[in-house]
N, C-alpha and C positions, 0 to 999 in steps of 0.2 A: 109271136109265141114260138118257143126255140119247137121240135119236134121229137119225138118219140127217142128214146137214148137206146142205141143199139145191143141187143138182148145179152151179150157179155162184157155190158159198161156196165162197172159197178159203180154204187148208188146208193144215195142215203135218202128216207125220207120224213119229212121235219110235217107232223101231225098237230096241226092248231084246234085247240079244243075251247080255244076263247080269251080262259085266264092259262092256261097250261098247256106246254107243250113238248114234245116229243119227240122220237128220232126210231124209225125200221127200217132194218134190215132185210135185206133176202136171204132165206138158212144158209146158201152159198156164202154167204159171205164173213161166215162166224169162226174165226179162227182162233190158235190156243188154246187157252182157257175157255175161251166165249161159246165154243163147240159143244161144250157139256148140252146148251141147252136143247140142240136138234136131240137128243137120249133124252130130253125131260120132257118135254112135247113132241115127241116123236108125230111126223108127219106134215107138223107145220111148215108151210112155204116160205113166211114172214116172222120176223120177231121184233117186239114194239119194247123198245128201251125209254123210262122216264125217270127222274129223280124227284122228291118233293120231300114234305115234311111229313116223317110217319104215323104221327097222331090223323095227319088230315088224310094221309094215304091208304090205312088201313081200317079206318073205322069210319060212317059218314055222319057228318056235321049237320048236328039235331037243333043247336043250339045257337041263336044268334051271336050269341058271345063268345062263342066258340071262332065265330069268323073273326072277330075281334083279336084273339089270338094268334090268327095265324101268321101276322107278320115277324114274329115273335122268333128270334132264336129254339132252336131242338134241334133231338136229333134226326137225320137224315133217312131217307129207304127208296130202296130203285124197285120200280115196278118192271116186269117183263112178262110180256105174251104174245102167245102162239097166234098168228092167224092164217088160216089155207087160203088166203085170195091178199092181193095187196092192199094198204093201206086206203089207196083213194078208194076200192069199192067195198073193204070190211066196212069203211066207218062210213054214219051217214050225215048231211048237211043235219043242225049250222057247220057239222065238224069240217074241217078242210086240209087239204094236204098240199104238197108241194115238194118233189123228186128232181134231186140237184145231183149231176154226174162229179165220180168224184178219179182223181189222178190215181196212179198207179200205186200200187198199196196204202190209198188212203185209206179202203174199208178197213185193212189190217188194222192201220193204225186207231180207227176208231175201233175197234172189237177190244183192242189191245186197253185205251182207255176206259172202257164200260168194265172191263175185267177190274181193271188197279182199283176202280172204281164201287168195287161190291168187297165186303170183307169177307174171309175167309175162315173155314174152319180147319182143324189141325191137316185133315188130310187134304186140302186142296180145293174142297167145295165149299162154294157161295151158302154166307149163314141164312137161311132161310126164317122170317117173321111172322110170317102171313098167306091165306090162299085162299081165293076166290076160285074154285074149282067150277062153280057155276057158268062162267064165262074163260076161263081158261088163264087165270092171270094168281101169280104168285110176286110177292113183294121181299126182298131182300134186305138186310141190313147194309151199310155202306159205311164207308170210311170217313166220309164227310159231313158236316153237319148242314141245318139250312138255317139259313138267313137274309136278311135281306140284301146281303152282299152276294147271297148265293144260294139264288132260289133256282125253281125248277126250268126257267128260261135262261138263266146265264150256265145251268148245267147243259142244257140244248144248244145252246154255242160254243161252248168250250168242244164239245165230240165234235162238231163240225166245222170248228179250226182244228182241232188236232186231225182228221183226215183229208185237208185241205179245201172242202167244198168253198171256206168264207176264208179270206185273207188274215184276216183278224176277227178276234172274239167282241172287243169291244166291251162296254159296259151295258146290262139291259137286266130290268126287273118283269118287265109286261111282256108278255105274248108277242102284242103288237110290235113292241119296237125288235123280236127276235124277226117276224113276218114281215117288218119291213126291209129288213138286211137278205132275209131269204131273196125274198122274190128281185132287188135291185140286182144281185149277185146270180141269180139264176140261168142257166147255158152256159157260164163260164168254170174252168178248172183252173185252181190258183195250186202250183208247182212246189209239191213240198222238195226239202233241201232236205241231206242230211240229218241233218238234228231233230225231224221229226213234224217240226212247228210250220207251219205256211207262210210265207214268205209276208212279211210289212206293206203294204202299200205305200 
């Protein structure tokens, strides 16, 4: 087991919740655009970035047929919230984490993607949907749809190729096959180039 990643290695980390999964940040590391959100939760140490489908993100599924649904084409919404303590100790088992060091302006680059990634309104800010003010979690509109081409795991690979933790994205619907690319890949920093993208294997 690699060991503890030195307190100004920046770092992404990938939140398994079973069927869905995630990606936080340290508020240090929210740059641009993405910065807005330390002034929306002011005080939070962590920000928990997820994409899904917003019928099943913003309302909860009362109805078995409703799950029936969800493999289903709609439209998209990214969840974000504030946590004062990091991801492995806010959440608690079955949930599980896993904290992948990431190369030098990878956070950038993944702050940079979660941004392009939320739409916007005239003046600059993220269109807001929804708020779970009870736990601290507000849900966003987004620019992309979900599907099962591009559900809330291959949106959790895509941020973490694009800040080079994983070489490649790869193809992935479940959890599992995101969790098992995490963890194969884990201790290692794959060297972004120029152009953004993490080098091919």
């Amino acid at each position: 087991m690699p060991g503890a990643l030195p307190p100004d290695q920046d770092q992404v980390t990938v939140i398994d919740q079973g069927w869905h999964t995630s990606i936080a940040l340290p508020a240090r590391e929210l740059s641009g655009g993405l910065a807005v959100y330390r002034r929306i939760f002011p005080g939070a140490a962590y920000f928990v970035f997820g994409f899904g489908k917003r019928t099943f993100m913003i309302a909860p599924v009362e109805e078995p047929g409703e799950w029936l649904l969800g493999p289903f084409p709609g439209p998209g919404a990214i969840q974000v919230e504030g946590l004062s303590a990091p991801a492995s100790v806010a959440y608690l088992p079955p949930v599980t984490t896993v904290t992948l060091p990431l190369p030098a302006d990878g956070a950038h680059r993944i702050a940079e993607a979660i941004w392009d990634s939320l739409r916007h309104e005239a003046d600059g800010m993220p269109v807001s949907i929804a708020a779970r003010p009870w736990h601290g979690t507000l849900f966003y509109a987004t620019t992309a749809s979900y599907g099962l081409d591009h559900t809330c795991n291959a949106w959790t690979m895509e941020m973490l190729q694009r800040g080079g933790a994983l070489a490649t994205a790869g193809s992935v619907v479940l959890a599992s096959q995101v969790m098992y690319r995490v963890r194969d890949t884990r201790g290692s920093v794959c060297p972004l180039p120029p152009g953004g993208k993490a080098a091919a294997r």
